[in-house]
Every structure is written in C-alpha cells, then in structure tokens.
C-alpha positions in Angstrom: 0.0 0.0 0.0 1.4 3.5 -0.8 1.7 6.4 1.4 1.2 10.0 0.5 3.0 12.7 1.4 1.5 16.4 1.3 3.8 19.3 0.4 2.0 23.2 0.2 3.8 25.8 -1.5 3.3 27.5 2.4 5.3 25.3 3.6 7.9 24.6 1.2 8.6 21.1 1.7 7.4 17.6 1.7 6.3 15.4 5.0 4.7 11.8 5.3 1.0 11.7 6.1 0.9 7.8 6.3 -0.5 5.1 4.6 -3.3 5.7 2.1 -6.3 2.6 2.5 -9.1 3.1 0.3 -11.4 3.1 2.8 -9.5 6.2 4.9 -10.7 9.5 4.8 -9.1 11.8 2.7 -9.5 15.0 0.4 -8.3 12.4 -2.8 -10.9 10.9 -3.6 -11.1 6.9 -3.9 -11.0 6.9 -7.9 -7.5 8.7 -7.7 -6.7 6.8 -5.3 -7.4 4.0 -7.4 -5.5 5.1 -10.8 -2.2 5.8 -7.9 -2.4 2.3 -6.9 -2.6 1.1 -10.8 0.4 3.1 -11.4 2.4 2.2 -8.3 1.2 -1.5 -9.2 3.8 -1.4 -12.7 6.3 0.6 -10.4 5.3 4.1 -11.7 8.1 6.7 -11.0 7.5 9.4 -9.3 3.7 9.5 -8.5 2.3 12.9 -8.2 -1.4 14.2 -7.4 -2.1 18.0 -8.3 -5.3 19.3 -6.8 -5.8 21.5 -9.8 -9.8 22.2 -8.9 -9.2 26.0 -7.8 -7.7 27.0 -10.6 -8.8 24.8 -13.3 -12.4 24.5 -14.8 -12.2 21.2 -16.6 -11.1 18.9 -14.0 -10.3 18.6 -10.0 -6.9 16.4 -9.9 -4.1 15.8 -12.3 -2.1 12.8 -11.6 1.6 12.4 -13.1 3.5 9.5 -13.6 6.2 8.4 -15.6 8.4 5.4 -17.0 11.7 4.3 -18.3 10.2 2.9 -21.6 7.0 3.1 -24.0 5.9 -0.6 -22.9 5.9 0.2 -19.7 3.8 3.7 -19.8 1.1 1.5 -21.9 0.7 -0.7 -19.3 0.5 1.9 -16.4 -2.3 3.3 -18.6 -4.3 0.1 -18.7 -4.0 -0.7 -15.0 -5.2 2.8 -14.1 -7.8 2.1 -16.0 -8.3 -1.5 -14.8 -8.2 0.1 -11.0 -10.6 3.0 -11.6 -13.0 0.4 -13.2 -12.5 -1.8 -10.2 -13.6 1.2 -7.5 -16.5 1.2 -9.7 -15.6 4.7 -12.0 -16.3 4.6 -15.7 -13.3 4.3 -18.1 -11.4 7.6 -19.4 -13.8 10.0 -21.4 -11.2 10.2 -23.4 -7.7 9.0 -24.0 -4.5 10.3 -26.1 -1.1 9.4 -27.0 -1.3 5.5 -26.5 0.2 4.9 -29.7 3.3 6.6 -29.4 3.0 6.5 -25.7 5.6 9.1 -24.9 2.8 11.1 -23.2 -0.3 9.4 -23.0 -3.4 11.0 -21.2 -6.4 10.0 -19.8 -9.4 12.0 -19.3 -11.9 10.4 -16.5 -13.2 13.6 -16.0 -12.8 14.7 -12.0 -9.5 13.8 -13.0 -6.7 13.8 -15.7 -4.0 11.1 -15.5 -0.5 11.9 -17.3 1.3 8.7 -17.9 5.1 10.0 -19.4 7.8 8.2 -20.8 10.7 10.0 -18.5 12.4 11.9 -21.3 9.1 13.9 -22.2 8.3 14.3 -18.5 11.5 16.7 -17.9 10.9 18.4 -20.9 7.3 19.6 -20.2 7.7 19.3 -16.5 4.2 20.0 -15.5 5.0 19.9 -12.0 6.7 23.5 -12.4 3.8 25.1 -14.4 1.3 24.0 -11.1 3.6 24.7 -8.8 1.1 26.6 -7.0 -1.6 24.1 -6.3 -1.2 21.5 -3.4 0.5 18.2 -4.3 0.5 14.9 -2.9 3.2 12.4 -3.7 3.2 8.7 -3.9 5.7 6.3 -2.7 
C-alpha cells in the first residue's frame, strides 16, 4: 500500500502523512486513489497528485507518472484504467497518446492522468507550471 505525502507551497517542503487505505478518509478521492495504486502496481516513477480544482475549470486532480520505456507507460495506462473500473468509475472519457505513448493522457473527468515516458516528463515538467496548487506524492 502507498503512502502519501502532502507538500504546500506554504510550507515549502514535503512530510509523510501515512499510509493511504481506500477506505481512509481523505481529500483524494477513492477513484485517484485508485489510478495511484494502478500506477504504483507497474512501479510508476515518481507519482504525483495536483489538486488543480481551484484554478482549473475542466477537472479537480491531475495525476503524473512516468516510465523508463513506452511498454511500460502502456501498461501503467491500462491498470489505471483497470483500477478505476475496479472502484466502480467509468473508463477515461477520453484518451491520447497510446500509440506513441511518450505522453499518454487520460481524461476520466474529475481527474486527468499523465502517464510520461521519462524523457518527455523533464521536458514539459508540469509539476513547475502548477507549482502553485497542493500536491501529494506517492511512494
């Protein structure tokens, strides 16, 4: 099971806030919490959850992942997927980039998942452009 840890840009660092059970209360709700524990099931690197919903109209949370290879972020895609199904959401709205897979993106609506192949991750490094909205990272 993964634990979360909480960083604001107040307080300008990381700390634990323990492990994350689906059935523990928390301001990420269970279907995120179910695409993170998809991702961290194919050893996702470095599992971040934006809460984008105060400055973002279209969605609530980005989640960002990201893999050595291609095969790899395919895979995390399809056991987000098979993990939000499982909590009982509805597959992505919409997906992009499985193809090529070097940035593949699913839309389940209260949420956005970013699956990355590593290389494309530091280039766009979306972290930096939300700096500003609270995070919560996976390990």
């Amino acid at each position: 099971m993964a634990s979360v840890q909480q960083a604001s840009p107040a307080s300008g660092g990381v700390h634990t806030v323990g492990p994350v059970a689906r059935d523990a209360p928390s301001i990420v709700p269970l279907q995120v919490k179910a695409a993170v524990e998809g991702a961290a099931e194919m050893t996702a690197e470095r599992i971040v959850v934006l809460d984008v919903g105060d400055v973002l109209a279209i969605t609530d949370w980005f989640i960002i992942a990201s893999a050595p290879n291609v095969r790899r972020v395919r895979r995390i895609a399809e056991l987000m997927e098979s993990h939000v199904k499982a909590a009982g959401g509805a597959g992505p709205i919409r997906t992009e980039g499985l193809d090529e897979a070097h940035w593949v993106l699913l839309d389940f609506g209260e949420f956005v998942a970013h699956i990355f192949h590593e290389p494309t991750r530091e280039y766009y490094d979306l972290e930096r452009l939300w700096s500003d909205v609270p995070r919560h990272e996976f390990d």
